[in-house]
C-alpha positions as CSV (number, residue, x, y, z in Angstrom):
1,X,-31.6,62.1,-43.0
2,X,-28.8,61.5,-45.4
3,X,-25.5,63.6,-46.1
4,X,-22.6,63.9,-48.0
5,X,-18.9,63.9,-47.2
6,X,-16.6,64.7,-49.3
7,X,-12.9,64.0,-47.9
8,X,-10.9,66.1,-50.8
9,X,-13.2,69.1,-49.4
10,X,-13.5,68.2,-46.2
11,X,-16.8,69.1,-46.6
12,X,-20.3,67.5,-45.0
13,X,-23.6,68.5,-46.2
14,X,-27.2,67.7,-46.4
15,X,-28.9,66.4,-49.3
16,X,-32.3,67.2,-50.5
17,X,-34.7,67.7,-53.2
18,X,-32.1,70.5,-54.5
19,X,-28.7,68.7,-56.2
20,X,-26.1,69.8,-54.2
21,X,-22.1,69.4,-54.9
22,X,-19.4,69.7,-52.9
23,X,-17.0,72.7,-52.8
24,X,-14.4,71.1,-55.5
25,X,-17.4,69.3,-57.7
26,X,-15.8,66.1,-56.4
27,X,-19.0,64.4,-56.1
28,X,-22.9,65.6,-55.5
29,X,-26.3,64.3,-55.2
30,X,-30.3,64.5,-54.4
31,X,-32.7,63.0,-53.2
32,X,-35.2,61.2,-56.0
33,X,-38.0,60.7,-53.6
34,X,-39.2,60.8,-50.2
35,X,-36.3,58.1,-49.4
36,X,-34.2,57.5,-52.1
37,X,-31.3,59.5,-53.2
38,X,-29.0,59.4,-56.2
39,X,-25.4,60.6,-56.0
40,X,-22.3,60.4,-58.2
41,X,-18.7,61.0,-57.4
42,X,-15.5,58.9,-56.7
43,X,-16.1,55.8,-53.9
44,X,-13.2,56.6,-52.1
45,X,-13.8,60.4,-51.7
46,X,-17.6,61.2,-51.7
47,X,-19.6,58.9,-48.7
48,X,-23.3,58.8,-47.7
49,X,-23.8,59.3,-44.0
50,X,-27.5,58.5,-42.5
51,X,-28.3,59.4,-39.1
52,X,-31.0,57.2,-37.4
53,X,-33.7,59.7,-37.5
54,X,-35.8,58.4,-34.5
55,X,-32.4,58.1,-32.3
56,X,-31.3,61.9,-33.7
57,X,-35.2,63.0,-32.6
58,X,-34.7,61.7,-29.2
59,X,-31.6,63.2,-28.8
60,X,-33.0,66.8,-29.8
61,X,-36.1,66.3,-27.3
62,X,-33.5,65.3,-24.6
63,X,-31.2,68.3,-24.9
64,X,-34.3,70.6,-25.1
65,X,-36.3,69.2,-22.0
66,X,-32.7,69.0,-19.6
67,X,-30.2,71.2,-21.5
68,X,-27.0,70.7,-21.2
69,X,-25.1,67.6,-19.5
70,X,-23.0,68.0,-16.9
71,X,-19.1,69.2,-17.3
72,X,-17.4,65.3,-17.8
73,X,-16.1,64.6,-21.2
74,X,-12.2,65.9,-21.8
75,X,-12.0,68.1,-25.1
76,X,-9.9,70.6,-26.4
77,X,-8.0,71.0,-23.1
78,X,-10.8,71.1,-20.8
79,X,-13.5,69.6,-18.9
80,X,-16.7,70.5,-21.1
81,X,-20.7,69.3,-21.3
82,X,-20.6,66.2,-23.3
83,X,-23.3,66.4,-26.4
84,X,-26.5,64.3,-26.8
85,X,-25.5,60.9,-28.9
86,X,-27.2,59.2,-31.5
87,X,-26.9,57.1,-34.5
88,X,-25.1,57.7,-37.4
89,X,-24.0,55.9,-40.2
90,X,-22.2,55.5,-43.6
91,X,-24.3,53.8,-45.7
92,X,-23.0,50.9,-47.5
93,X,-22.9,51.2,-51.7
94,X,-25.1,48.4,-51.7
95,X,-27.6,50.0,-49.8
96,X,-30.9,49.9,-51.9
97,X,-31.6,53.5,-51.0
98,X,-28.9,55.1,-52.5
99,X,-28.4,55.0,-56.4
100,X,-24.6,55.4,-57.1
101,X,-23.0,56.4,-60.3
102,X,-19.9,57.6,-61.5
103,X,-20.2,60.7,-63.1
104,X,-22.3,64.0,-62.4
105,X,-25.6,63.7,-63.2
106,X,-28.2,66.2,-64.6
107,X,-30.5,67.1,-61.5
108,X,-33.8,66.4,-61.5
109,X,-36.7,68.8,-60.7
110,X,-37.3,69.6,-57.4
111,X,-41.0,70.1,-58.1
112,X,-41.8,66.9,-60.0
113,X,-40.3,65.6,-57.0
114,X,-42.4,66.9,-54.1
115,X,-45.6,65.9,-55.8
116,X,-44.3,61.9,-55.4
């Protein structure tokens, strides 16, 4: 899974076979195929986040089969349930998987995409 973060919006959000932007068209993106994504916007204020999908799967199945954890982790003033952890990532501009460019882009068809 692959998101966006903008840090002028302080604004996270999945991307998909739709082109999404962020709130203040910093920076946007969609995916161009089953794995690959294209996004433009600013290096320093638009980032691709993965999450390790395998590790975030086993972390769903864990909180569904035994709920919550016990009350040990220290937030917001109290003791409270810590959350399952997985992996997550930002994924590096050279990463093969992610086609960067500068400027918004026209977005491609979702439809000629889901018949890849």
């Amino acid at each position: 899974m692959k998101l966006l973060c903008c840090v002028e919006c302080n604004q996270v959000f999945n991307l998909s076979f739709d082109y999404k932007e962020c709130a203040g068209k910093h920076g946007g993106g969609q995916y161009v195929d089953r794995v690959n994504a294209k996004v433009w916007g600013d290096l320093t204020k638009i980032f691709v986040l993965g999450f390790a999908n395998s590790s975030f799967i086993s972390a769903m199945r864990n909180q569904l089969e035994h709920g919550d954890q016990a009350a040990e982790f220290y937030y917001a003033g109290s003791m409270t349930p810590k959350g399952r952890e997985f992996t997550a990532f930002v994924i590096p501009e050279a990463a093969a998987s992610i086609e960067r460019v500068r400027d918004r882009f026209d977005p491609v068809d979702p439809l000629h995409l889901l018949h890849q």
